[in-house]
Structure formats: C-alpha cells, structure tokens
C-alpha positions as CSV (number, residue, x, y, z in Angstrom):
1,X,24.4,-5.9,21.1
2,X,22.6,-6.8,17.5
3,X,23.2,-9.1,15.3
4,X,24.4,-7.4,12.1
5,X,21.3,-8.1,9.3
6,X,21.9,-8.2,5.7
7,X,21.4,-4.9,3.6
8,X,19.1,-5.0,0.6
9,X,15.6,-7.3,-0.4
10,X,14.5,-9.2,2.1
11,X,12.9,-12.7,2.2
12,X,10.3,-14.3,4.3
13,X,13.3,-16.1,6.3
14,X,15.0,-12.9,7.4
15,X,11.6,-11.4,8.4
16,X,11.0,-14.7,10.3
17,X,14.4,-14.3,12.1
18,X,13.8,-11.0,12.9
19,X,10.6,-11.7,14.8
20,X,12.5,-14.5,16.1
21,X,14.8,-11.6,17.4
22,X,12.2,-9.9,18.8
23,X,10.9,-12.6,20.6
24,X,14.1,-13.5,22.4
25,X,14.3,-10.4,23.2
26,X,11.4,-10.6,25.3
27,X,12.1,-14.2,26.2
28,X,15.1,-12.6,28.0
29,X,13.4,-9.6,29.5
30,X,13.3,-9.4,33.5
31,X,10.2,-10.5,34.6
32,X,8.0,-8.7,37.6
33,X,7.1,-11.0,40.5
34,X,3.4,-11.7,40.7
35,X,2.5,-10.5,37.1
36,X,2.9,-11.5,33.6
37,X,4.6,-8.3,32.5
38,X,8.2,-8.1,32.1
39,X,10.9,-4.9,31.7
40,X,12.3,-5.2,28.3
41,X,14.6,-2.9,27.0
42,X,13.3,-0.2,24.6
43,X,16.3,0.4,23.0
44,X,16.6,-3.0,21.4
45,X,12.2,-4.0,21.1
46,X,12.6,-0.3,18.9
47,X,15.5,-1.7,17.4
48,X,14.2,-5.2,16.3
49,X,10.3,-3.4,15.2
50,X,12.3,-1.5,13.0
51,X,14.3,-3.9,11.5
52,X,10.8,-5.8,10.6
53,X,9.3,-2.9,9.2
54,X,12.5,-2.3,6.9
55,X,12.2,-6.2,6.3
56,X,8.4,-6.2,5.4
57,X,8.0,-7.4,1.9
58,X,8.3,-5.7,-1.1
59,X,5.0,-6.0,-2.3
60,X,3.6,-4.2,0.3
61,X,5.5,-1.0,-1.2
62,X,4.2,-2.2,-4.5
63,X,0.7,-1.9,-3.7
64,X,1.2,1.4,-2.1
65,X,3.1,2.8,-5.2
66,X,0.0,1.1,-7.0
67,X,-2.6,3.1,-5.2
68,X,-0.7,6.4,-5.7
69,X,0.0,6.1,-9.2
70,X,-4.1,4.8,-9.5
71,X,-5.2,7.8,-7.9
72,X,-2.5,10.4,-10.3
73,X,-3.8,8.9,-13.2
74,X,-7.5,9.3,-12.1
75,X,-6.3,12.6,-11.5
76,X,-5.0,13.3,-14.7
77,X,-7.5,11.3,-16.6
78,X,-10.1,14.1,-14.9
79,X,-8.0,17.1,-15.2
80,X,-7.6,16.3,-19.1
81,X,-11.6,15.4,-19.2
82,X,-12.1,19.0,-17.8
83,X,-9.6,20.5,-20.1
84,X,-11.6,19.1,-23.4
85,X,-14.7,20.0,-22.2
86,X,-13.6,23.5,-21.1
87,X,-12.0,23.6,-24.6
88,X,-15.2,21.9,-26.5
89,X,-17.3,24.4,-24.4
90,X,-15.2,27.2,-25.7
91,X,-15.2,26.2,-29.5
92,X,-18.6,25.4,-29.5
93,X,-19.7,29.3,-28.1
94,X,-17.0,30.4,-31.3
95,X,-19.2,28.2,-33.7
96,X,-22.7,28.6,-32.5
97,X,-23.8,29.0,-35.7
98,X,-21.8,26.0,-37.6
99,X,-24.6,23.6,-35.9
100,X,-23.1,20.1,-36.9
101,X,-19.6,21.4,-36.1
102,X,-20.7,22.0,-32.4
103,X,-22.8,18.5,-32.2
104,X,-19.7,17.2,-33.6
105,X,-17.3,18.5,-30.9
106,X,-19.2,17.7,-28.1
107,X,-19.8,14.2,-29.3
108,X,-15.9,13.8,-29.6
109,X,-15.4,15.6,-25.9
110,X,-18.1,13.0,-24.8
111,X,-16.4,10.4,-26.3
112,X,-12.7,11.5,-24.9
113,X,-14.6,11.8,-21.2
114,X,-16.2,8.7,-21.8
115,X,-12.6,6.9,-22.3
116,X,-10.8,8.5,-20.3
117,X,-13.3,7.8,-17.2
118,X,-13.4,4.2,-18.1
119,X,-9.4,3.8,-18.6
120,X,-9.4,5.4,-15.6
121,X,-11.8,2.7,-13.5
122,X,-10.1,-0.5,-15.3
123,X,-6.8,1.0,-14.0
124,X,-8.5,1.9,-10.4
125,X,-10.0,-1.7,-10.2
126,X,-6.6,-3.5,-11.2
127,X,-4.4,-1.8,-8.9
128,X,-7.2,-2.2,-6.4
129,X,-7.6,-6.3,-7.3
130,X,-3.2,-6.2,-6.7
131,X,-3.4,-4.2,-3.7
132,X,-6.1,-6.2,-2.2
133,X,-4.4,-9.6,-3.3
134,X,-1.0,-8.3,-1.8
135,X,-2.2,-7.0,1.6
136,X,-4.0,-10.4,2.1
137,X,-0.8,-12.0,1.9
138,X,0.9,-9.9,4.0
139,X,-2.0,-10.2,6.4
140,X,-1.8,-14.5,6.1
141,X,2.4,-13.6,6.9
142,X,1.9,-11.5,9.9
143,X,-1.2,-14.0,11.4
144,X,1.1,-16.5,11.4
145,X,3.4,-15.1,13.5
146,X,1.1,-13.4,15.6
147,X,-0.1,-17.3,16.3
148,X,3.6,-18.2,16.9
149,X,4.4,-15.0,19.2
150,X,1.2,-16.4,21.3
151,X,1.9,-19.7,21.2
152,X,5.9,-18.6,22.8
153,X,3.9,-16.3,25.2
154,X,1.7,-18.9,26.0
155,X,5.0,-21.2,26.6
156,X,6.9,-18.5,28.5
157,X,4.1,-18.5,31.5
C-alpha cells in the first residue's frame, strides 16, 4: 500500500517525495461528477501528512527546543534574582545597623539582578533571532510546495 520511507534525519528530497506522495495520492482519488472534489482515502492522506510531519526539518525542533530552554533560563535567571534579593533583604534587616554593610549588599544584589536580567534578554533575543531565522525557512520550504500542490491542482482540472 506505502512505499516503505527511510528511518532517521530527513532531507529536503525525502520531504519533497513525500508531498509528491501525497499528491498522487490525490491525483488518483475518485473524482465526483459535476464538482471539483474528489473521495480520497483517509487512511493513506493521514498516512502520507504524517510521514511529512515526521519528515519536517530538524531545525524546526531546534527552534522549539530553543524557545523552551530561552524561557527555563529566564525562569531561573528570575527565580535566582528573587532568591538574592529575598536573601539581601534578609541580611540587610540582620545588619540594620552596619550601614555600609547593607548599602553594600544591596548594591551587589542589584548588580547580580542587573546581570542576570540582561544574560537573560541576550539569551531571549538569540534564540528568538534563530527561531525567527529557522521558521522563515521552513515557511520559504512549505510556500513552495504549497505553489507546486496548486499549480498540480490547477493541472488536474
């Protein structure tokens, strides 16, 4: 019924032949008098969508593993910001009276937040740069075939 597809990374070429698949597939369906619709079956239209989507490139996983790990480190960069001020805020109320100490530790804190918040946005603005850059490929890839599946539907009436 299918043809048997390679296991492991794909390349553009195998996703090419699998819309190519597709489109056979629907090239073959039955057509209904009077109308441009056709009865394909759903069995193997399922079959070849899934094959693409286990086909699409791997950089569109990359950028998705990009955003996560952007958004864990923002996480954590925040959650340790929140930490050293709850722990400046705490030493400081110990050492009210040691005036420079406290000026001291809350410049430091500052200092850490300050850091951390802008580690945090160079990382955000990178991954968001790749992401960006990667999805715009993907989304140059899939217009072209969208104007080749037109184009054959175009052919087929």
């Amino acid at each position: 019924m299918h043809e048997s597809i390679r296991q492991g990374k794909s390349s553009e070429t195998d996703l090419m032949e699998l819309l190519d698949q597709l489109t056979e597939t629907v090239r073959q369906a039955k057509g209904i008098p009077f109308s441009d619709n056709c009865i394909v079956d759903r069995e193997d239209v399922l079959y070849w969508v899934n094959q693409i989507r286990e086909n699409l490139p791997e950089e569109i996983h990359q950028a998705r593993w990009l955003l996560e790990q952007n958004r864990q480190v923002v996480a954590s960069a925040r959650q340790k910001a929140e930490n050293i001020l709850r722990e400046t805020e705490q030493r400081s109320a110990i050492m009210i009276n040691e005036h420079e100490i406290t000026l001291r530790a809350r410049e430091m804190a500052q200092m850490t937040i300050d850091q951390a918040n802008q580690a945090a946005w160079q990382m955000r603005v990178a991954s968001t740069d790749y992401a960006r850059q990667r999805l715009t490929e993907v989304e140059n890839q899939l217009t072209e075939i969208l104007v080749k599946v037109q184009k054959n539907k175009k052919e087929l009436k």
